[in-house]
C-alpha positions in Angstrom: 12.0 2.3 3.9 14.7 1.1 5.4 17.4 3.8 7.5 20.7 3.7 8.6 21.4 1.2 11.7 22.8 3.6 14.6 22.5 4.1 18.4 20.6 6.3 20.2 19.6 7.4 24.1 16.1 7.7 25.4 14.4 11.1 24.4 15.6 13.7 25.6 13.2 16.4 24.9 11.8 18.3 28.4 8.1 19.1 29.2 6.4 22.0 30.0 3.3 23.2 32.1 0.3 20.8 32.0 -2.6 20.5 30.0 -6.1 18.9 30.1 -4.7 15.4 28.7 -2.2 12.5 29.7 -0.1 12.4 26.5 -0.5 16.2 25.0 -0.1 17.7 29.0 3.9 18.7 28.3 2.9 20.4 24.4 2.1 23.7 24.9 5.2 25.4 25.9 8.1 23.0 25.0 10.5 24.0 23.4 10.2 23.6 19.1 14.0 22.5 19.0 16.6 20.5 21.0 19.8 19.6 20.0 20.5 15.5 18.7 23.6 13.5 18.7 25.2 12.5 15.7 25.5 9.5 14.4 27.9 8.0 12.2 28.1 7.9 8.6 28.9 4.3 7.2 32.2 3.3 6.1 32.8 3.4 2.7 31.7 0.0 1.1 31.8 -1.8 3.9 31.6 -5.3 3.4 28.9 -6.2 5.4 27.1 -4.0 8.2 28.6 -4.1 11.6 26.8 -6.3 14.2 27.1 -3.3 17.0 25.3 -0.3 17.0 28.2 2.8 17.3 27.9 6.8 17.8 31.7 6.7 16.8 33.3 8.8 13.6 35.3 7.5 11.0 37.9 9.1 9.2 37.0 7.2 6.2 35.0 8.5 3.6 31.0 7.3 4.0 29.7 4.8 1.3 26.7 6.8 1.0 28.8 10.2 0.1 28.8 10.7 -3.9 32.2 11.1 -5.2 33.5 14.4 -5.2 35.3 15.2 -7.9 32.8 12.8 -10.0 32.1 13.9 -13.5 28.3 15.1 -13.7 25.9 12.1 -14.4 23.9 11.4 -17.3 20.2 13.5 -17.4 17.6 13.0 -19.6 16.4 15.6 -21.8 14.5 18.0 -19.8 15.2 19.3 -17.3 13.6 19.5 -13.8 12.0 22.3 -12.3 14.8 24.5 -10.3 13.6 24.4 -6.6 12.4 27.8 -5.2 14.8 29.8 -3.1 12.3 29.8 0.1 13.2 33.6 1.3 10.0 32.9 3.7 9.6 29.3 4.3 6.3 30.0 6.1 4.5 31.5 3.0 5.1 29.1 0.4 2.6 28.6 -2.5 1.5 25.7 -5.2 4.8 23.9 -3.9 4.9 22.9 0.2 4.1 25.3 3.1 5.4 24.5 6.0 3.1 26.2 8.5 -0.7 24.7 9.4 -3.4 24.7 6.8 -7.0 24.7 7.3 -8.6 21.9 5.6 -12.1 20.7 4.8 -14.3 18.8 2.7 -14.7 20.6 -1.0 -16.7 18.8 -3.5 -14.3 17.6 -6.0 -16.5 17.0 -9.5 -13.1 16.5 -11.9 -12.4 13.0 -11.6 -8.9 12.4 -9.9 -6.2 11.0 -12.1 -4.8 8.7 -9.3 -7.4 7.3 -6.5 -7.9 8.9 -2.8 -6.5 6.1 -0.3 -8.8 4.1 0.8 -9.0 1.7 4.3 -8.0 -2.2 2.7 -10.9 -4.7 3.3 -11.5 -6.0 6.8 -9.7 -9.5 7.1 -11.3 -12.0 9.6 -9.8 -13.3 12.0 -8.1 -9.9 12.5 -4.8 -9.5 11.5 -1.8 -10.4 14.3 1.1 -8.6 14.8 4.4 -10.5 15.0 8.7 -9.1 15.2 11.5 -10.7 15.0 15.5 -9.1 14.9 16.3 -6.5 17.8 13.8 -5.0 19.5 16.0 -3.5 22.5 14.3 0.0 21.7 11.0 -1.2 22.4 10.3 -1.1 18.8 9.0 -4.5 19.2 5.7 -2.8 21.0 5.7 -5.8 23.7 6.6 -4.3 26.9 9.4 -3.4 28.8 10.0 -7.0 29.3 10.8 -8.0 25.8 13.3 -5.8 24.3 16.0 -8.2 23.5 17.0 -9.9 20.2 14.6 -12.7 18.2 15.5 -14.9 15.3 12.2 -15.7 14.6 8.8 -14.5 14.4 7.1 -13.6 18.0 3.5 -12.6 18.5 2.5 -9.7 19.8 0.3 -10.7 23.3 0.1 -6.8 23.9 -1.8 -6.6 19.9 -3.2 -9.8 20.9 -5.2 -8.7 24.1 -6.4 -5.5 22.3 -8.2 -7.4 19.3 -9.7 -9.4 22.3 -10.9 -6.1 24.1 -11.9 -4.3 20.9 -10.0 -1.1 21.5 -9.0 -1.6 17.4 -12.3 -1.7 16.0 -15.5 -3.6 16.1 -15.3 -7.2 17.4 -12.3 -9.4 16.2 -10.5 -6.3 14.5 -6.9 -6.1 14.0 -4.1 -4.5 12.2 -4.5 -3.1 9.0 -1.1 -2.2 8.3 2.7 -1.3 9.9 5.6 -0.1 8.7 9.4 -0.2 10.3 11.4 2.8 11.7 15.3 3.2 12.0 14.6 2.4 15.8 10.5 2.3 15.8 7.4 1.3 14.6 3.7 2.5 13.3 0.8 0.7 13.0 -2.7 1.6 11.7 -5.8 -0.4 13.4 -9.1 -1.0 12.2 -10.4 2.2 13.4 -7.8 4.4 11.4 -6.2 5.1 14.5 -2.2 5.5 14.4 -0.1 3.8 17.0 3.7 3.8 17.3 6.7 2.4 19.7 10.0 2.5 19.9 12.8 5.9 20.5 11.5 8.9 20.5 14.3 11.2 20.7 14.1 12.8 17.4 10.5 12.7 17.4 9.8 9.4 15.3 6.8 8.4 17.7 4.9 11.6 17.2 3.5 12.5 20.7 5.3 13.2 23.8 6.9 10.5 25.9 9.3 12.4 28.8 7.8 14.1 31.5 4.2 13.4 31.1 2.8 13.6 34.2 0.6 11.0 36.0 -2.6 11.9 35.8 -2.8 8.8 38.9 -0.4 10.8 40.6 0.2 14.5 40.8 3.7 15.7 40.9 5.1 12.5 39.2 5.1 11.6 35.4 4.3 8.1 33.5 7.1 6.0 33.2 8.8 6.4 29.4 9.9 2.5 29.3 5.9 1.9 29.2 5.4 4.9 27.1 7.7 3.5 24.0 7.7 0.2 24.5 4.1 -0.2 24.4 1.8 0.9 21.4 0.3 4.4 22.1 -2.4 6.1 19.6 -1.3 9.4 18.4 -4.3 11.5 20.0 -3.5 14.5 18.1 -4.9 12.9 15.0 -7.8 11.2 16.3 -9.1 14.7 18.0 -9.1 15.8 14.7 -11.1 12.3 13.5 -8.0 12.0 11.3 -8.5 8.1 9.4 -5.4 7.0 8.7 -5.1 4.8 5.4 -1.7 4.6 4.7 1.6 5.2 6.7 5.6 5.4 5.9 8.7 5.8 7.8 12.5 6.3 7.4 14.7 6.6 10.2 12.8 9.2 12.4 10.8 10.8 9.9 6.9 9.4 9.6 4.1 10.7 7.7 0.2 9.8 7.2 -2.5 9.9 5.0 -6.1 9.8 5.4 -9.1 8.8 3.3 -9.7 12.2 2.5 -6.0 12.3 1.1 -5.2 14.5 3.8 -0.9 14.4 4.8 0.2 14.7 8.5 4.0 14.7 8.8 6.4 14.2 12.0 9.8 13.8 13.0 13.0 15.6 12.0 15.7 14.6 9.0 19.3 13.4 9.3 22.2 14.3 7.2 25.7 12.7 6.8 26.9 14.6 9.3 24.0 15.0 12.1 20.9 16.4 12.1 19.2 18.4 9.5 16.1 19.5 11.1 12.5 19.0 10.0 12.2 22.3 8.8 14.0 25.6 8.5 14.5 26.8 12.4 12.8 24.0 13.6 15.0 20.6 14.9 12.0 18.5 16.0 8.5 18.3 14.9 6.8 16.1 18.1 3.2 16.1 16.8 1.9 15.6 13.5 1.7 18.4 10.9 0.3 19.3 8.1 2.5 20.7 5.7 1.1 20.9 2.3 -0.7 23.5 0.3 -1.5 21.9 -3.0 -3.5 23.8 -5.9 -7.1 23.8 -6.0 -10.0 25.8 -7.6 -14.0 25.1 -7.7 -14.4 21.4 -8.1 -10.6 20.0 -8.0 -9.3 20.2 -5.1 -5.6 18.6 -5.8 -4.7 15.8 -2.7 -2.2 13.3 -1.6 -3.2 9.9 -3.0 0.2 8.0 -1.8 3.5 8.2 0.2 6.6 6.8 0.3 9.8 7.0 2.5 13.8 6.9 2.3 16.2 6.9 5.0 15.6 10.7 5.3 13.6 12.4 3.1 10.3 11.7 1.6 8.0 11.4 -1.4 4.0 12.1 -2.1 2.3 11.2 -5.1 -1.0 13.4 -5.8 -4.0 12.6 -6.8 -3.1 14.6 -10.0 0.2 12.8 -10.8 2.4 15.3 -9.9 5.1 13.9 -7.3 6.6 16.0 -4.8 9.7 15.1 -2.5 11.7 16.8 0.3 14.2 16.0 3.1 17.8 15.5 3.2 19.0 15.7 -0.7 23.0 15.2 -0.4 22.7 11.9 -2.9 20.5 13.4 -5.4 17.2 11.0 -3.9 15.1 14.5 -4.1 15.6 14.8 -8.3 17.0 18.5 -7.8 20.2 19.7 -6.5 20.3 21.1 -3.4 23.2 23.2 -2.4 25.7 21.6 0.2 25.6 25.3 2.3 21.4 25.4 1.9 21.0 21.6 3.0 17.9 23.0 4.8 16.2 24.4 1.9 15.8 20.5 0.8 13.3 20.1 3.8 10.9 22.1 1.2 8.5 20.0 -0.7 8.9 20.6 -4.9 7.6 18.7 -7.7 9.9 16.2 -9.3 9.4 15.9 -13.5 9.5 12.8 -15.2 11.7 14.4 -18.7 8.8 16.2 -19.5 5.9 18.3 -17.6 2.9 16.9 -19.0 3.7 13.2 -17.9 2.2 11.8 -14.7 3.2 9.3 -12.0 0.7 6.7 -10.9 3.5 4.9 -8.0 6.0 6.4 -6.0 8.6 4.1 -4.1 12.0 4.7 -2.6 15.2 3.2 -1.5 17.6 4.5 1.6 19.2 7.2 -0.6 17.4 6.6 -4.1 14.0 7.3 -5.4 11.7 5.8 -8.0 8.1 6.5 -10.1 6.2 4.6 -12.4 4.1 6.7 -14.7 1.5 6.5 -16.8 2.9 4.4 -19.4 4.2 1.4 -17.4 7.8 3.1 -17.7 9.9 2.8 -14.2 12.1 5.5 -13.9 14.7 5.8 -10.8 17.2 8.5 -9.4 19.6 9.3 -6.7 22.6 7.4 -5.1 23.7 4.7 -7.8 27.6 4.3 -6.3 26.3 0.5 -6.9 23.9 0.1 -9.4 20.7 0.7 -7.0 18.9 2.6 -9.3 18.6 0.3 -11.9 19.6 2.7 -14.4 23.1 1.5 -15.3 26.6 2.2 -14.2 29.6 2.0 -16.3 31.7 4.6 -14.8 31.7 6.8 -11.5 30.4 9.2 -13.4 27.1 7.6 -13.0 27.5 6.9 -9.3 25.1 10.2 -8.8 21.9 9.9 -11.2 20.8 13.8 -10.7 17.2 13.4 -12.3 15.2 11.0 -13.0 16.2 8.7 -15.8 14.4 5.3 -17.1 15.0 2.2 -16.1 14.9 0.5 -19.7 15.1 -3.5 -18.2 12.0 -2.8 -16.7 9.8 -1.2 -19.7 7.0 -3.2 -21.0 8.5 -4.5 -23.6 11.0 -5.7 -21.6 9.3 -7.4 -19.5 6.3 -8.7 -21.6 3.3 -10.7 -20.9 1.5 -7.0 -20.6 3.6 -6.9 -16.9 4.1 -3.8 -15.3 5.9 -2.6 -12.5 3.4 -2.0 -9.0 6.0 -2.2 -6.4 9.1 -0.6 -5.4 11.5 -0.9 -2.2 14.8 -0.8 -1.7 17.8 -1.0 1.1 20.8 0.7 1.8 22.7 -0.2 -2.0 19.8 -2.8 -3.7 16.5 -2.5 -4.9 13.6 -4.7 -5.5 10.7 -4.5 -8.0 7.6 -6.6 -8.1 5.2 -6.8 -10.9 1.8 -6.9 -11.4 2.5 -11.1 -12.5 4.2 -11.5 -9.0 7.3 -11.9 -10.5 10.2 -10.0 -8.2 13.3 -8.5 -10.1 16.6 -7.0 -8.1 19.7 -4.5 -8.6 22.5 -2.8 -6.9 24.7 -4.3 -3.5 25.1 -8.3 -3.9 28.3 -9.1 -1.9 25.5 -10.1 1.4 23.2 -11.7 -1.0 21.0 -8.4 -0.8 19.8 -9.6 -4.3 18.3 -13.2 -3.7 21.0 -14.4 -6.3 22.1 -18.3 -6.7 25.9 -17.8 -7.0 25.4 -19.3 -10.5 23.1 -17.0 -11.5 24.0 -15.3 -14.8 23.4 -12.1 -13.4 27.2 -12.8 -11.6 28.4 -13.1 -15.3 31.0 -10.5 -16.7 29.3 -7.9 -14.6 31.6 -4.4 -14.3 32.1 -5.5 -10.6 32.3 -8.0 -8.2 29.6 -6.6 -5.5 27.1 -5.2 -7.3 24.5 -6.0 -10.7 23.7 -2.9 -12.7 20.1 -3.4 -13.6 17.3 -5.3 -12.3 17.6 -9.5 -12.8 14.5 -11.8 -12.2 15.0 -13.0 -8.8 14.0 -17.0 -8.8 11.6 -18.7 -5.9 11.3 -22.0 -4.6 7.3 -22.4 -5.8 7.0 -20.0 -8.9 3.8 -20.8 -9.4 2.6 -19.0 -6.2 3.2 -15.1 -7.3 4.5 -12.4 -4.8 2.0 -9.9 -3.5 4.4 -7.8 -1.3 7.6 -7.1 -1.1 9.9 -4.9 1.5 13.4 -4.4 1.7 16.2 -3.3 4.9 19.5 -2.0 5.0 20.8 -5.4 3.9 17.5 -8.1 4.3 14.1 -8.3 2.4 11.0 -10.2 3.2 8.6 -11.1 0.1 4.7 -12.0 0.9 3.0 -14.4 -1.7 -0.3 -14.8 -2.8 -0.7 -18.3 -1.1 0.8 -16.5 2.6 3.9 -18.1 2.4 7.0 -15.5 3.8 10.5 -15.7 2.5 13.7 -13.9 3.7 17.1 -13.6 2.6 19.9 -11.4 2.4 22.0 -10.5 5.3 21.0 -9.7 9.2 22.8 -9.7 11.9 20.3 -9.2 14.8 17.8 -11.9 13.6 16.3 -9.6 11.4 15.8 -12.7 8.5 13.7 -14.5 11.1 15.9 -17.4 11.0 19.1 -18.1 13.2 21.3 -17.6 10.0 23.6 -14.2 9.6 23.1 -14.8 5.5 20.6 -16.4 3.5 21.7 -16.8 -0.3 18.4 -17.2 -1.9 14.3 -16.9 -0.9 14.2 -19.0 2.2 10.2 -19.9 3.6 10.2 -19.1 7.1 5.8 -19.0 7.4 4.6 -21.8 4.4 1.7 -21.5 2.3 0.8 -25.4 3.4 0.3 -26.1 6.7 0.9 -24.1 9.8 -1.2 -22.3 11.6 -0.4 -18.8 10.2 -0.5 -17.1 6.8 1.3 -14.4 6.0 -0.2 -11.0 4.6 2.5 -8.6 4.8 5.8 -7.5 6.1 7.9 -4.4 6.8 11.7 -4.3 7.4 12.6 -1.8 9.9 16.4 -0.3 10.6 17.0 -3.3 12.8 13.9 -4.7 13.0 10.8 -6.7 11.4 7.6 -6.9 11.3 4.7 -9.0 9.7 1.0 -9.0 9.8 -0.4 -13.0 10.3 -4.1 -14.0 9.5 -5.0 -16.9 11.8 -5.2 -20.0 8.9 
């Protein structure tokens, strides 16, 4: 999911005293917190975003900040579960825990409700990585030497030489999937192993990159340009034979999930006004974590079955339904209220209800500051930051610029829709969201004035709506070949890239760093930048990073 654009130095975070390996040799006495530099909050509705990365306030009041004298949004007619005042954040039950948890294989004989993730079937050729937009973070993952700005779609050689060598699997494996940071990236190989690139300084990459010494060359320490802009595997995970499955990311915090529906989480949570932490007393997390304790008795053993990511917080859908979410919670995207003097206690994982306790979630997805689930019945149902329509819930006043818990999103019930189509997708930016279908049909809400929304300006979406910038509820999004459906979808602050069955690639929407893949600032409507006919690549999926994009190419 896509984060907040912003600036930031090289990490900052000192070693300590050696230990047997390269990468883990600084861990054991560091220290668990360091201060980070703010970043600025966004200027209230700004047109567009600003082409220059900037660590400078505004007075102005940010366009992510609910009203505050707002009148209370609409709730639907339960009521979520109150989050537990966490007098010992260490000792946590059915909820989160925030301290290490043994784990192990327990025979689960109850069937799960929602499936373990399992690794996607190996694609031959292996699949190549390609970026495009700015990469001058090393988020690109090709070297110190390319770290500049790209309008359209480079290969990785770096990726390319590994599938070559083998280091991602058996011979001819590649990529299995990536996923775009604020100023980084992670990718899962064939192997289940989880690599990542890009700044480090709030602990996004999850592993040490400053002062590692050389193990070449005692008394000196690898240099941290080849450490983040090159892809390096996370070793802490793959000591503990950790397969990775599935992966997400918001601006610098990243989580993981095995086959075994295991969740390791990294990284540390932003606020409006600076940093929030990852946890109570604890700024940065630098390795991976686990940091749920979900219920289990003889023969059910409750696990994670799917993640998702906002700017700063994140959600986990179990293998029982149940969702959980935690993070930074000033715009509502956890579905409780967190108090604005106990921002912290929001870094606690709770449950989330869907109006009532007995129904389940089957999808999770999540927007910049907004949140979404798809249950059991097909029903979508969205909350959070709505200051412009995002959620797809509807907005006739500013009293429903906030939506507190969730609520349903009735445009996009089944018998809305029709055709027995349901809702399998869900991404969003900054102020719009995207939902694709099971029929590969793509519908969009929220922020239009940088044609966020893939809108013809004719479209009668534009028609009497309640403002000028925005659409209220999702609107079928047209393509230039309807009869080849969309598989994938993923959204950025302001762009989106949408994967079809046939591996053609569209953008659209705004970037200003090349993140569209074409020279354009704006594109109005889907534009194919890899076709379906022809070429010599096809498309299997894309991620939209803070400034940044990726996209995962089978060899045609």
């Amino acid at each position: 999911m896509p984060p907040r654009r912003s600036s930031r130095a090289a990490s900052l975070k000192p070693a300590s005293k050696a230990e047997p390996t390269p990468l883990e040799k600084a861990v054991a006495n560091r220290p668990k917190s360091q201060p980070a530099k703010k970043r600025a909050a966004s200027p209230q509705r700004s047109p567009s975003p600003t082409r220059k990365r900037s660590r400078t306030t505004s007075n102005q009041k940010p366009e992510n900040e609910p009203p505050a004298a707002a009148p209370a949004s609409k709730k639907p007619s339960s009521k979520a579960a109150a989050p537990k005042k966490p007098t010992q954040p260490l000792k946590r039950q059915a909820s989160g825990k925030l301290s290490s948890i043994p784990e192990g294989p327990i025979p689960q004989l109850k069937p799960y409700f929602n499936p373990l993730p399992t690794p996607p079937e190996a694609i031959r050729p292996g699949l190549q990585l390609f970026a495009w937009g700015a990469g001058n973070f090393g988020q690109f993952g090709m070297g110190p030497d390319v770290l500049g700005e790209l309008d359209k779609p480079k290969k990785s050689l770096w990726v390319e030489e590994q599938i070559a060598k083998g280091t991602f699997g058996e011979e001819g494996a590649g990529i299995e999937s990536v996923v775009g940071g604020g100023l980084h990236t992670l990718f899962i190989d064939e192997k289940g192993t989880v690599w990542t690139c890009g700044v480090n300084d709030d602990a996004a990459l999850g592993r040490i990159t400053h002062e590692v010494p050389d193990p070449e060359n005692p008394g000196s320490f690898l240099d941290v340009d080849d450490l983040t802009s090159i892809p390096h595997p996370l070793k802490s995970l793959t000591d503990e034979n950790f397969r990775a499955v599935q992966i997400a990311s918001g601006d610098s915090i990243c989580a993981a999930v095995s086959k075994d529906g295991d969740l390791r989480v990294w990284g540390s949570f932003r606020v409006n006004e600076g940093s929030l932490g990852f946890s109570s007393g604890l700024k940065h997390q630098f390795l991976p974590v686990p940091i749920l304790d979900l219920p289990h008795k003889p023969g059910d053993t409750e696990k994670v079955s799917s993640i998702a990511a906002g700017g700063n917080h994140l959600l986990v859908l179990t293998t029982h339904g149940n969702i959980l979410t935690w993070g930074a919670g000033e715009q509502a995207q956890l579905g409780r209220k967190v108090l604005e003097r106990r921002k912290i206690n929001g870094t606690v994982p709770q449950k989330v209800t869907l109006g009532i306790r007995s129904r389940k979630a089957v999808r999770i997805g999540a927007g910049s500051f907004h949140s979404f689930a798809i249950d059991d019945k097909g029903d979508v149902w969205g909350w959070g930051l709505n200051s412009m329509g995002q959620t797809g819930t509807g907005y006739a006043s500013a009293a429903d610029a906030v939506v507190q818990l969730p609520q349903k999103v009735k445009r996009l019930s089944k018998e809305e829709l029709g055709d027995d189509d349901t809702v399998v997708q869900i991404v969003g930016g900054n102020h719009h969201t995207l939902f694709l279908t099971d029929k590969g049909r793509l519908y969009a809400c929220g922020r239009s004035n940088a044609s966020q929304l893939g809108l013809a300006d004719d479209d009668e979406a534009f028609k009497d709506r309640l403002d000028p910038e925005f659409v209220t509820e999702p609107v079928l999004v047209t393509f230039p070949d309807m009869d080849d459906p969309v598989v994938h979808v993923s959204a950025g602050p302001h762009n989106n890239m949408a994967v079809t069955n046939g591996g053609a690639l569209y953008c659209w929407g705004q970037g200003t760093q090349g993140e569209l893949g074409v020279p354009d600032v704006e594109v109005k409507t889907p534009r194919m930048i890899v076709r379906k006919e022809g070429g010599a690549w096809a498309a299997i999926s894309a991620s939209c990073g803070g400034q940044h994009t990726l996209g995962l190419f089978r060899k045609k």
